[in-house]
C-alpha atoms as one frame of an Amber mdcrd trajectory, in Angstrom:
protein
 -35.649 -31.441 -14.827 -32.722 -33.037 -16.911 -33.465 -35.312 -19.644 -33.049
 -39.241 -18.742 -29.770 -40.168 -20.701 -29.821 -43.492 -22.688 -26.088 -44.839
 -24.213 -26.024 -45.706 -27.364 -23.907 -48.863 -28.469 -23.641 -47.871 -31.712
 -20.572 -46.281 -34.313 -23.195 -45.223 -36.753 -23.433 -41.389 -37.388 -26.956
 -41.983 -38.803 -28.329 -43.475 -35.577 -27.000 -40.729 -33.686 -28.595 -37.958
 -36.030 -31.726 -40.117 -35.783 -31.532 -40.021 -31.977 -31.240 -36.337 -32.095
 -33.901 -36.205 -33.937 -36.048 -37.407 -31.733 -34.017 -35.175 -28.937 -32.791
 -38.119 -26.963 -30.033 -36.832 -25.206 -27.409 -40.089 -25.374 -23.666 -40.798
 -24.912 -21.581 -43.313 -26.843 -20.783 -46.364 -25.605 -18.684 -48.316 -27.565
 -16.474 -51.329 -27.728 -13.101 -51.244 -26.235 -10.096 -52.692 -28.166 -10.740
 -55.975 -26.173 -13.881 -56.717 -27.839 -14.581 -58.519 -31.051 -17.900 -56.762
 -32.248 -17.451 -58.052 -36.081 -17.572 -61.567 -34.086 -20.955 -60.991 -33.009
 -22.078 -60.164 -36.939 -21.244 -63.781 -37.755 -24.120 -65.478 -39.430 -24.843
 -69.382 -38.720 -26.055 -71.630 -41.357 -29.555 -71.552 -42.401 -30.193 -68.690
 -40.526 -33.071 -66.291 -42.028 -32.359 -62.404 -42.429 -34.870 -61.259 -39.789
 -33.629 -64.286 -37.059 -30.458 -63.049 -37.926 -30.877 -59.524 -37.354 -32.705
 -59.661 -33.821 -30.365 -62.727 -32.728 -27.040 -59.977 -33.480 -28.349 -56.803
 -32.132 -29.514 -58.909 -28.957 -25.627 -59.958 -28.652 -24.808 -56.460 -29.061
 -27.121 -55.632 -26.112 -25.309 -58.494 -24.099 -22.187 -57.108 -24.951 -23.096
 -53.676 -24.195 -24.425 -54.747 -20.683 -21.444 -55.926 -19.867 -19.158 -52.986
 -21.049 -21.405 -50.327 -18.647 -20.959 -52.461 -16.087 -17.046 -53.115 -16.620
 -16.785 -49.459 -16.610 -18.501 -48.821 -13.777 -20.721 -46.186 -15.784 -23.637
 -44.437 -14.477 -26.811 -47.000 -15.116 -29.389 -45.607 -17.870 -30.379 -47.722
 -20.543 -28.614 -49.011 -23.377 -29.982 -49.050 -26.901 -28.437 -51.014 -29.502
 -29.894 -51.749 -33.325 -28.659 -54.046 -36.506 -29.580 -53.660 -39.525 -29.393
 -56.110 -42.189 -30.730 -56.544 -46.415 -32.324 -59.257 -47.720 -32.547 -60.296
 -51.264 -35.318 -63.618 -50.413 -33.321 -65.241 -47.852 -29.792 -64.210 -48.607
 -28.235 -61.901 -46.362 -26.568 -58.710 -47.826 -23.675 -58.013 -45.302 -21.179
 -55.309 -45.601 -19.183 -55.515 -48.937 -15.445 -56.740 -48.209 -14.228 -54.759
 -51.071 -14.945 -53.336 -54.603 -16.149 -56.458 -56.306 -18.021 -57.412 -53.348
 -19.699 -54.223 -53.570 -19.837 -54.206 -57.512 -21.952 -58.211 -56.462 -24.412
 -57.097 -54.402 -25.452 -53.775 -56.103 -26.249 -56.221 -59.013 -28.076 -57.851
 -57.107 -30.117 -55.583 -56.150 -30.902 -53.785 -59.339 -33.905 -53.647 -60.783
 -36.138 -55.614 -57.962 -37.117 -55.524 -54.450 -35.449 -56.212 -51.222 -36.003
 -56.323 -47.628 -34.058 -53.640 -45.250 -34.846 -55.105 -41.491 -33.911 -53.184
 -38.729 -33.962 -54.969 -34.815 -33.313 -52.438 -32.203 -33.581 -53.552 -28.424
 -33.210 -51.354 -25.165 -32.288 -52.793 -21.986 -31.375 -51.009 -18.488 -30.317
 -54.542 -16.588 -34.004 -54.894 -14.853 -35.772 -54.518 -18.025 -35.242 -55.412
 -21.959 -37.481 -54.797 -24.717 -36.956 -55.345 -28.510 -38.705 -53.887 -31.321
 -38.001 -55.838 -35.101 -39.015 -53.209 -38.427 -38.918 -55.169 -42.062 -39.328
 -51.952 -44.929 -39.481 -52.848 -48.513 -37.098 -51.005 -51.191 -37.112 -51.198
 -55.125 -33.960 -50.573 -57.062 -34.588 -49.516 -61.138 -32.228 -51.841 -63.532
 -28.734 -50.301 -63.045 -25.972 -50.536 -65.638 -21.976 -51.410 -64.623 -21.272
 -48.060 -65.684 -23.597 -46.725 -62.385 -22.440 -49.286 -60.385 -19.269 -48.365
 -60.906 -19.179 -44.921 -59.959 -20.787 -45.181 -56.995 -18.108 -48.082 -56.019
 -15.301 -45.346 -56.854 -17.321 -42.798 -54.251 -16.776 -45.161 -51.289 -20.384
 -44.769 -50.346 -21.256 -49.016 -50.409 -18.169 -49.652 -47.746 -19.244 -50.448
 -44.356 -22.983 -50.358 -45.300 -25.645 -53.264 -44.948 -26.555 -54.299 -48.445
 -23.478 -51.561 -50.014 -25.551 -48.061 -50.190 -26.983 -45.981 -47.781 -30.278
 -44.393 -48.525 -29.436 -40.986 -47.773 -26.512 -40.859 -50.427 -27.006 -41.111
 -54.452 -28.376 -44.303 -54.681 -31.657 -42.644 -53.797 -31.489 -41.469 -57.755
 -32.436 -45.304 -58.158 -35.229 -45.871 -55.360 -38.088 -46.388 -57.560 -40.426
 -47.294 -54.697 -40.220 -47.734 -50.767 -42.799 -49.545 -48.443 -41.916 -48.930
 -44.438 -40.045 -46.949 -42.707 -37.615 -44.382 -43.865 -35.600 -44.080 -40.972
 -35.561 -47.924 -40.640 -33.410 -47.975 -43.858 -31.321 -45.250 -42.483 -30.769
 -47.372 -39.453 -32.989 -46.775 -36.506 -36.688 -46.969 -37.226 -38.086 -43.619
 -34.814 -41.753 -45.457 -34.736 -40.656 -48.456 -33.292 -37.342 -47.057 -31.365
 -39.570 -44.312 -29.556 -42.081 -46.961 -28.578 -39.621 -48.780 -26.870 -38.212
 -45.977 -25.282 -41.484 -44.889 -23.700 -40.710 -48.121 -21.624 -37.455 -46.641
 -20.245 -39.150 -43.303 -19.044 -38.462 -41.221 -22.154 -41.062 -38.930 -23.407
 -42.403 -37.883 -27.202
């Protein structure tokens, strides 16, 4: 009996590793050259981090919908996540470039922030959506640290400019949640869903 196949509307490596993982056999469906996907990661005004994370990854979902079907792809569902940092109620985006970076790395030194994670499934019948909030605590960091790990690269095209599974885990003083939330896809909450779908764990 094959495996049920779920697309995954996603250009992160890390959610595909997690996915595999779990042994979730999944294809990559991603957004043409039509499609403005940074659109979608607009945020409005006054929006809070975790409204703003399940609002984007259900437009992602939307979008995603409507790409399987333009493509006349074989139907299995679609999973799509967001994640997003949180310093209070500030939003910690991508960095745009190095100061960017060098700002919110600051920011983040020497307290605690909020990585949130939405991830929602839908097959066109059915949708289901799943939201995980983790905790993370930075020690102090000096310019000199911040610095070098702007001149790796590592911050650019993360959430909140680091990625848990790269040297900034030398400064993780304390985490509360889900590990593989902060990487990207929380497995607890993303199998759950997918138990929905007819997957198995």
């Amino acid at each position: 009996m094959n495996a049920p196949l779920l697309y995954l509307a996603s250009q992160s490596p890390r959610r595909r590793q997690l996915l595999d993982q779990l042994g979730v056999r999944h294809e990559l469906l991603l957004p043409g050259d039509d499609e403005d996907a940074e659109a979608l990661e607009a945020v409005h005004a006054g929006e809070l981090p975790e409204a703003y994370c399940a609002r984007v990854t259900a437009a992602k979902l939307d979008a995603a919908l409507a790409r399987r079907a333009a493509r006349g792809l074989t139907p299995a569902p679609i999973l799509c996540a967001d994640t997003t940092v949180a310093v209070e109620d500030l939003i910690l985006g991508k960095p745009e470039d190095e100061a960017d970076a060098r700002r919110i790395l600051a920011l983040l030194s020497g307290r605690s922030h909020r990585v949130i994670t939405a991830v929602a499934v839908a097959d066109g019948r059915h949708r289901a959506q799943a939201l995980n909030v983790s905790h993370v605590e930075f020690a102090p960091l000096s310019a000199a640290q911040i610095d070098r790990y702007v001149a790796s690269r590592e911050p650019f095209g993360k959430a909140g400019a680091y990625a848990i599974q790269s040297q900034a885990a030398a400064w993780i003083v304390n985490i509360a949640g889900s590990y593989s939330g902060i990487m990207g896809l929380p497995l607890f909450e993303t199998a759950g869903l997918l138990e929905k779908f007819g997957f198995e764990f």
